[in-house]
DSSP file (Angstrom, degrees, kcal/mol; ACC not computed):
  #  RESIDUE AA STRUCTURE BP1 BP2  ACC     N-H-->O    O-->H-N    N-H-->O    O-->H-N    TCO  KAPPA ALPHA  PHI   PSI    X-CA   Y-CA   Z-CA
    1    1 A X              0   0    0      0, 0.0     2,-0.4     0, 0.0     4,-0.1   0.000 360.0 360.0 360.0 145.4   97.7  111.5  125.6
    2    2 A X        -     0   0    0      1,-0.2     0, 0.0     2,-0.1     0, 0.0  -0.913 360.0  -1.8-122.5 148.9  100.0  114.5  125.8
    3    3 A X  S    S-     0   0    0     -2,-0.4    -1,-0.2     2,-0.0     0, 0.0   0.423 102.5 -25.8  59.2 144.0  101.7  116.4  123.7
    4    4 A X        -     0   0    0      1,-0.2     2,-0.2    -3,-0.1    -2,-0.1   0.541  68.3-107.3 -12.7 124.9  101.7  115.9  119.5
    5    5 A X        -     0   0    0      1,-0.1    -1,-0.2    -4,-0.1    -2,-0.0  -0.302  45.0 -95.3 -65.5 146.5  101.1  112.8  118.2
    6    6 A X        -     0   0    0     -2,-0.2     2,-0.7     1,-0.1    -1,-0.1  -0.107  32.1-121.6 -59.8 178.0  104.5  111.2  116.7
    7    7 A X        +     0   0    0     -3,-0.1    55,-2.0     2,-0.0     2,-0.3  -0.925  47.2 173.5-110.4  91.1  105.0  111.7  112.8
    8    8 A X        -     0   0    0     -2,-0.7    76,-1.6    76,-0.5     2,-0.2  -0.957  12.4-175.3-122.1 150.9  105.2  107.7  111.3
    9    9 A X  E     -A   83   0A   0     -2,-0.3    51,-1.3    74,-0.2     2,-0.4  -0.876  18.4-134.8-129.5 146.1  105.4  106.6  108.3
   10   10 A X  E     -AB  82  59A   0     72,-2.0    72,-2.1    -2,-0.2     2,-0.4  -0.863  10.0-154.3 -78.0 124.9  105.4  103.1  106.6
   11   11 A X  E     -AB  81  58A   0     47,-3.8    47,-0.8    -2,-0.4     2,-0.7  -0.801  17.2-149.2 -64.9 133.4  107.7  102.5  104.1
   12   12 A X  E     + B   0  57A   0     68,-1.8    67,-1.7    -2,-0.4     2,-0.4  -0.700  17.1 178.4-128.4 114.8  106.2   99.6  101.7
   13   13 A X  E     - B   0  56A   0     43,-2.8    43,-1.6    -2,-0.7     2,-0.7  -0.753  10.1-173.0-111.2 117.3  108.3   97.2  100.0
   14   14 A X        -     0   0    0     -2,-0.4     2,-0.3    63,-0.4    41,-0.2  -0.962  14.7-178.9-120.4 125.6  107.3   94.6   97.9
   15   15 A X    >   -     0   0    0     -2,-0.7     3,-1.3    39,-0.3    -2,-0.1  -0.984  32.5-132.9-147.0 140.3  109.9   92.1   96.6
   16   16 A X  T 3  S+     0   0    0     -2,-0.3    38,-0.1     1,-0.2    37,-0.1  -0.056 102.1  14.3 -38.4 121.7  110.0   89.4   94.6
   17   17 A X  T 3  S+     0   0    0      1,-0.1    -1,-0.2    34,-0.1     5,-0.2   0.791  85.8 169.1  95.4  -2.8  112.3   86.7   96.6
   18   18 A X    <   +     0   0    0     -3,-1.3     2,-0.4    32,-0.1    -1,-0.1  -0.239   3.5 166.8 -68.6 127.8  112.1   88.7  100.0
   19   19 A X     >  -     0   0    0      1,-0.2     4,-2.8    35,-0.1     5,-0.3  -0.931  51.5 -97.1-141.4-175.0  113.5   86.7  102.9
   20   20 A X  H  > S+     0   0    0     -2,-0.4     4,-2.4     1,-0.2     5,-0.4   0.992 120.6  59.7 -75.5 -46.2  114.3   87.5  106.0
   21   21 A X  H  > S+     0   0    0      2,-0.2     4,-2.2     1,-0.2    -1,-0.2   0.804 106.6  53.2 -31.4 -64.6  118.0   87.9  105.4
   22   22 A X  H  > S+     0   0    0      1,-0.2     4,-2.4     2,-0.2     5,-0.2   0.918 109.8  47.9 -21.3 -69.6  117.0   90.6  102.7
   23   23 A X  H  X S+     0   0    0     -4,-2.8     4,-3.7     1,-0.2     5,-0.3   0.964 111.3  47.7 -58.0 -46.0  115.1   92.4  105.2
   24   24 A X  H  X S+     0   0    0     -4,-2.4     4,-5.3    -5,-0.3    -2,-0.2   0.943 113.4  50.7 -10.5 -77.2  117.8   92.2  107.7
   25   25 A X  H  X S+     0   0    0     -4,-2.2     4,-0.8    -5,-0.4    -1,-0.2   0.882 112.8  41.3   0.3 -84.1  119.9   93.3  105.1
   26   26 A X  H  X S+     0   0    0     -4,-2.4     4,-3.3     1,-0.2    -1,-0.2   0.785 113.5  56.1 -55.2 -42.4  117.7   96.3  104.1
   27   27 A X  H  X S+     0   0    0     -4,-3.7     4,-2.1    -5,-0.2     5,-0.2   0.984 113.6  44.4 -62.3 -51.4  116.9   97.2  108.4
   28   28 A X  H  X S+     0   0    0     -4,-5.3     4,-2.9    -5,-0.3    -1,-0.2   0.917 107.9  53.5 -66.1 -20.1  120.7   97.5  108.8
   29   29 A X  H  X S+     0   0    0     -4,-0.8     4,-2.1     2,-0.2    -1,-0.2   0.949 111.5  48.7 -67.0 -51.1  121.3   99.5  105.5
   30   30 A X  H  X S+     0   0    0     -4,-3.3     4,-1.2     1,-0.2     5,-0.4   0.945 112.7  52.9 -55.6 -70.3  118.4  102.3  107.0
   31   31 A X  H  < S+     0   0    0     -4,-2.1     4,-0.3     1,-0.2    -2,-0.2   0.599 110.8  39.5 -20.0 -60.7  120.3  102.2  110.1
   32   32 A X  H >X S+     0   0    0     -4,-2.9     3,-4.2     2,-0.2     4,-2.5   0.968 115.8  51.9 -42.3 -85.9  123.5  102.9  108.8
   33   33 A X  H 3X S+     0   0    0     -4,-2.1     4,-0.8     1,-0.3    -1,-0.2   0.769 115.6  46.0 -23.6 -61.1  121.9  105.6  106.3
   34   34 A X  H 3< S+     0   0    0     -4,-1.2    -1,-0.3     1,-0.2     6,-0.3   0.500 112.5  52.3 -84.1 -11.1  120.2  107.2  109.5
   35   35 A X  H <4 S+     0   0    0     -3,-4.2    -1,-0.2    -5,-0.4    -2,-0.2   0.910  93.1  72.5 -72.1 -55.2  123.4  107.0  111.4
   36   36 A X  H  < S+     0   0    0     -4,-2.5     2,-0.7    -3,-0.1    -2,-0.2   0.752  90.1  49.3 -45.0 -56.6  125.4  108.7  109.1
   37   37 A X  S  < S-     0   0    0     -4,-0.8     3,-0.4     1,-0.0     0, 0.0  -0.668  88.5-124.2 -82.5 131.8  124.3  112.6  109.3
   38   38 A X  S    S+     0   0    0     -2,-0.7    -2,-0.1     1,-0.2    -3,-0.0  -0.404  92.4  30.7 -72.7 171.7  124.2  113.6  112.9
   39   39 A X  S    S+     0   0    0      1,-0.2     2,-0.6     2,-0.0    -1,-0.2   0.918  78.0 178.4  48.5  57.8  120.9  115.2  114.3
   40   40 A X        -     0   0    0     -3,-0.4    -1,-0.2    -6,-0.3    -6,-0.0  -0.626  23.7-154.7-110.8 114.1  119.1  112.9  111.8
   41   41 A X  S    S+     0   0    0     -2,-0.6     2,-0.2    21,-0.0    22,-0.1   0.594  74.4  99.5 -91.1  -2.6  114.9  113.8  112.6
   42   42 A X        -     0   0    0     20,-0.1     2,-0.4    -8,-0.1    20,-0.2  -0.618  55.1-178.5 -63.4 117.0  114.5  110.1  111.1
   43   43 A X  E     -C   61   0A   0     18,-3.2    18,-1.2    -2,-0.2     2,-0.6  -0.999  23.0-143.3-131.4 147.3  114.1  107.1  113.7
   44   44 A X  E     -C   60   0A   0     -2,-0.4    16,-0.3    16,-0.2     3,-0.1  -0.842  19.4-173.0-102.1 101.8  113.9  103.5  112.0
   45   45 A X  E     -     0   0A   0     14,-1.3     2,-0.2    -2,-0.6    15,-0.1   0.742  46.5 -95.6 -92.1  -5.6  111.2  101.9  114.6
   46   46 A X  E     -C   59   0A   0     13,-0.6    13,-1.9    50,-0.0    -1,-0.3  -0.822  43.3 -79.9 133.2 173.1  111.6   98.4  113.0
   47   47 A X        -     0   0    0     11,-0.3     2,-0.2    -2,-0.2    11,-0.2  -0.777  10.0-140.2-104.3 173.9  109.7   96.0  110.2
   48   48 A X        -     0   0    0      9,-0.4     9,-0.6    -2,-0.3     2,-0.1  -0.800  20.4-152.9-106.9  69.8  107.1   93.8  109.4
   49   49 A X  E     +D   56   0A   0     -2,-0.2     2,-0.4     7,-0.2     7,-0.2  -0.317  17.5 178.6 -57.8 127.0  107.8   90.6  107.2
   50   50 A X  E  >> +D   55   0A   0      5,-3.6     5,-1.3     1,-0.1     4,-1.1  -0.828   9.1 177.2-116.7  86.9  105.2   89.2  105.3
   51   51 A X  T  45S+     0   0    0     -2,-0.4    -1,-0.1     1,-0.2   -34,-0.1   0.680  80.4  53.7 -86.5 -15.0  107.4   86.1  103.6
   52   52 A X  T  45S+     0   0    0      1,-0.1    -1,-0.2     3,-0.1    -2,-0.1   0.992 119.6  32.9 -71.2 -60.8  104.3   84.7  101.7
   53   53 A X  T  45S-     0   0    0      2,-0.1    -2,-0.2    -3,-0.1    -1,-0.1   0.384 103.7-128.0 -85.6 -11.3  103.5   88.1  100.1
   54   54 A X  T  <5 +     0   0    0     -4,-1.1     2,-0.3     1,-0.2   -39,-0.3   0.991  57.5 148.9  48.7  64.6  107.0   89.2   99.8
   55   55 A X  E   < - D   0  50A   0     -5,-1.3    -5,-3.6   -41,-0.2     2,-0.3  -0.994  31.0-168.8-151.7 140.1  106.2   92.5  101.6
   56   56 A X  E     -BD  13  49A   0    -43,-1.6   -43,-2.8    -2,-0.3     2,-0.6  -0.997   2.0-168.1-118.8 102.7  108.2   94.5  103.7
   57   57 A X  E     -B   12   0A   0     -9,-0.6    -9,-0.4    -2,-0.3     2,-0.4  -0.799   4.7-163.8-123.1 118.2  106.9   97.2  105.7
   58   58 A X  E     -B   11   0A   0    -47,-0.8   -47,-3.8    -2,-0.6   -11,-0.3  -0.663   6.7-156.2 -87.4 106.1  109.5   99.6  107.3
   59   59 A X  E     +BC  10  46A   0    -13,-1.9   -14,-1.3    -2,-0.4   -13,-0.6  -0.425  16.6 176.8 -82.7 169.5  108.0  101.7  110.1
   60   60 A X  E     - C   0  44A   0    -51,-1.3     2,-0.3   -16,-0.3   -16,-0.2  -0.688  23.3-141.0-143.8-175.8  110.4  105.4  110.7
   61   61 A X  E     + C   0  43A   0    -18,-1.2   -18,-3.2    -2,-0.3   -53,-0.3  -0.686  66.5  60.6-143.4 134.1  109.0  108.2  113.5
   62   62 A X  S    S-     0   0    0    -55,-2.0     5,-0.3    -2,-0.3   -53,-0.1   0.253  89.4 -10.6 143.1 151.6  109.7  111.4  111.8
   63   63 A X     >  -     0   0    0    -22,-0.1     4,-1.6     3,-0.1     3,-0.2   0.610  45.7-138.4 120.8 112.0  109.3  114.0  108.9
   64   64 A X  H  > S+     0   0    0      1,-0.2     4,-1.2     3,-0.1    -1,-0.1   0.838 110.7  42.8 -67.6 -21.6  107.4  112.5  105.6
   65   65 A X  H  > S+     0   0    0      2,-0.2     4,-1.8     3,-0.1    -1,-0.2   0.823 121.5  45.6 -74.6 -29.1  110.4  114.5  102.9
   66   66 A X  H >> S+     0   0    0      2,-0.3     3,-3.1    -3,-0.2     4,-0.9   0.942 114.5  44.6 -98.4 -82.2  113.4  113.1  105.8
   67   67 A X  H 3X S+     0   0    0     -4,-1.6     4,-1.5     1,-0.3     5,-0.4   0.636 118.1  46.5 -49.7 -64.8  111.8  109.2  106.0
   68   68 A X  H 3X S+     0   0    0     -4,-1.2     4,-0.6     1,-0.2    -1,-0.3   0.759 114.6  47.8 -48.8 -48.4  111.5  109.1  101.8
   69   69 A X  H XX S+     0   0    0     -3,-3.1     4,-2.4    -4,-1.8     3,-1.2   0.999 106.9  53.3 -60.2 -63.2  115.0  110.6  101.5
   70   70 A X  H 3X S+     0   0    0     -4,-0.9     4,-0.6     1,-0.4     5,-0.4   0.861 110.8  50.6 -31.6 -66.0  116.5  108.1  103.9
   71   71 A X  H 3<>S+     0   0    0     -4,-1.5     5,-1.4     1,-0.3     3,-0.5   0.797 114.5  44.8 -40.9 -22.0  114.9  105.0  101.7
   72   72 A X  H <<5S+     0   0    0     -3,-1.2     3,-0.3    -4,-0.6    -1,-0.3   0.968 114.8  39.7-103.4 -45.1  116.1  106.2   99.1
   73   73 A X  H  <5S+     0   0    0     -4,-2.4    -1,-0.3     1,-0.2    -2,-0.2   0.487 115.0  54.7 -61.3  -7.5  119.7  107.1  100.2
   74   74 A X  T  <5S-     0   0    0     -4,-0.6    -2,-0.2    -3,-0.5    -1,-0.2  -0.092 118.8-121.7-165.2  -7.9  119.6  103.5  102.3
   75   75 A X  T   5 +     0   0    0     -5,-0.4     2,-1.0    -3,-0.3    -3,-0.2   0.939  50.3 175.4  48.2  45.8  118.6  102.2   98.3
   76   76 A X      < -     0   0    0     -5,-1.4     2,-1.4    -6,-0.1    -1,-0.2  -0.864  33.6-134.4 -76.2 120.6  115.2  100.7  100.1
   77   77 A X        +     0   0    0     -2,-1.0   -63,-0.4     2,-0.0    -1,-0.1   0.154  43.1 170.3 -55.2  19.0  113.1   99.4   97.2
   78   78 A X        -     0   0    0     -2,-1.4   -65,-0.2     1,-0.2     3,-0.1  -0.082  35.6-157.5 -34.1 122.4  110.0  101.0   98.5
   79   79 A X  S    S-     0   0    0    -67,-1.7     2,-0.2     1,-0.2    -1,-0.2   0.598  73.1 -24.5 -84.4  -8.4  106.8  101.3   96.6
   80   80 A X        -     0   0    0    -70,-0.1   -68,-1.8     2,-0.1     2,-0.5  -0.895  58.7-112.9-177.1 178.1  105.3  104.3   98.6
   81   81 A X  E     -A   11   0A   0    -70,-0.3     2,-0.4    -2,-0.2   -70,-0.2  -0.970  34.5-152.1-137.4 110.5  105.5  106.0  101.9
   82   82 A X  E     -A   10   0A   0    -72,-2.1   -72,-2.0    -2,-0.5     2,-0.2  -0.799  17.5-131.7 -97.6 137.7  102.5  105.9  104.1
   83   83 A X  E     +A    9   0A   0     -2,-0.4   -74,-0.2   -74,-0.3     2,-0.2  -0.461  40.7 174.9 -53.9 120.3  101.0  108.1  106.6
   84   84 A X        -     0   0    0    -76,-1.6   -76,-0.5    -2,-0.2     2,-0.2  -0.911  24.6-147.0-151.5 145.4  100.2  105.7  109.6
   85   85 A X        -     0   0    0     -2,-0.2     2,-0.5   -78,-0.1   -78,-0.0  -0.670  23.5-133.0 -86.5 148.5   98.8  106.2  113.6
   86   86 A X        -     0   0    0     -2,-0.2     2,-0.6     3,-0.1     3,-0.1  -0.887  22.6-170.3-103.4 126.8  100.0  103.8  116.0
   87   87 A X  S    S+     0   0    0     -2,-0.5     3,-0.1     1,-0.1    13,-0.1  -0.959  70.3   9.3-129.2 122.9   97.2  102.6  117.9
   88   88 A X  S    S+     0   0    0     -2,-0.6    10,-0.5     1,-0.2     2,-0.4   0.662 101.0 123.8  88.9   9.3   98.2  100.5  121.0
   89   89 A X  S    S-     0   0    0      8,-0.2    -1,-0.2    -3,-0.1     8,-0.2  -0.930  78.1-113.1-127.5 137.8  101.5  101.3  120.7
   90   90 A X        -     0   0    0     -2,-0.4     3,-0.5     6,-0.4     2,-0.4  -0.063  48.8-135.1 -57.9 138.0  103.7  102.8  123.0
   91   91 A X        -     0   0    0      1,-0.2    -1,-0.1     2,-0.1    -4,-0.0  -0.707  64.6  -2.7 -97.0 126.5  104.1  106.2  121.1
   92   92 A X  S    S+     0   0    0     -2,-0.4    -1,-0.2     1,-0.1    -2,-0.1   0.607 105.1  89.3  45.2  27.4  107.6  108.1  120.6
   93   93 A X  S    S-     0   0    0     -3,-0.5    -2,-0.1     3,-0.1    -3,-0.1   0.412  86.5-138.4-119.4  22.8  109.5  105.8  122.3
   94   94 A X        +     0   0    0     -4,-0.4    -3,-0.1     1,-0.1     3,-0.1   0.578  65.7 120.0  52.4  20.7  110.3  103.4  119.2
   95   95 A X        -     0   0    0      1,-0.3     2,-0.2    -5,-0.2    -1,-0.1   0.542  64.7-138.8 -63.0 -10.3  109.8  100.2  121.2
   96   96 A X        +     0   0    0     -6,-0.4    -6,-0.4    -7,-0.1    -1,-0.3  -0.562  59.8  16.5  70.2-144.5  107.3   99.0  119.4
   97   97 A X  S    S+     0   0    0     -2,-0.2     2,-0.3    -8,-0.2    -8,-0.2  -0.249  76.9 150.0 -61.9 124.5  104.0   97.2  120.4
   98   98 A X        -     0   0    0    -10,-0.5    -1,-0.1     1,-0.2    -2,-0.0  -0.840  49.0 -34.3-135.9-169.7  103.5   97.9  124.3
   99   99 A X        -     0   0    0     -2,-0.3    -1,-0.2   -10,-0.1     2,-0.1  -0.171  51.0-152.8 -43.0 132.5  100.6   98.4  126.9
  100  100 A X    >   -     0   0    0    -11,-0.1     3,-0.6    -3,-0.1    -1,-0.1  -0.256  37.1 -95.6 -87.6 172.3   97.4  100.0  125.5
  101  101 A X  G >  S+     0   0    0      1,-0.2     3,-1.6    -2,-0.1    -2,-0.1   0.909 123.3  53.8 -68.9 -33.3   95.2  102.0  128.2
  102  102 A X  G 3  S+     0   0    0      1,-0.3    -1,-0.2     2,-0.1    -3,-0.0   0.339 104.3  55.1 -96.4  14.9   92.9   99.0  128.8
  103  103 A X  G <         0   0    0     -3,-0.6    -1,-0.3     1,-0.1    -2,-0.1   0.234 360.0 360.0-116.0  29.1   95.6   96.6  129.6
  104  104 A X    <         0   0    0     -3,-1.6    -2,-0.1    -5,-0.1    -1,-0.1   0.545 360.0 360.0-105.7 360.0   97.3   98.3  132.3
């Protein structure tokens, strides 16, 4: 790997009632929120719906004070902000899951 590993964080939402429309919702509301200031050091990489558990987990790239303001402005119900490594996933380019080393 080269150069610094990316900065993500989870957001993690558990709500009562969550469906995917509500997360929808909630993904376009970060967008928006993250749109809004230019040069924004926040990127919104996607979720993870859990609809049995009514858990939400909102991945960002970028700054743990920036990602926690954003929820917050973007009124995501979050119960915490987690530290997380991406393992297996192509890293800072906010596609999500791609080729690991041992499947190319």
């Amino acid at each position: 790997m080269t150069g610094p590993e990316p900065q993500w964080h989870v957001a993690e939402c558990l709500l009562p009632g969550l469906s995917r429309a509500t997360a929808e919702r909630l993904g376009r509301r970060v967008r928006q929120e993250i749109a809004a200031p230019p040069g924004s050091r926040v990127s919104y990489l996607g979720s993870l719906l859990m609809p049995e558990d009514e858990v939400l987990l909102c991945l960002f790239a970028g700054p743990e004070a920036e990602v926690r303001a954003v929820s917050e402005r973007a009124g995501l119900p979050f119960e915490r902000i987690l530290t997380c490594v991406g393992l297996g996933w192509r890293a800072g380019t906010g596609d999500g899951p791609g080729e690991d080393e041992n499947s190319r």
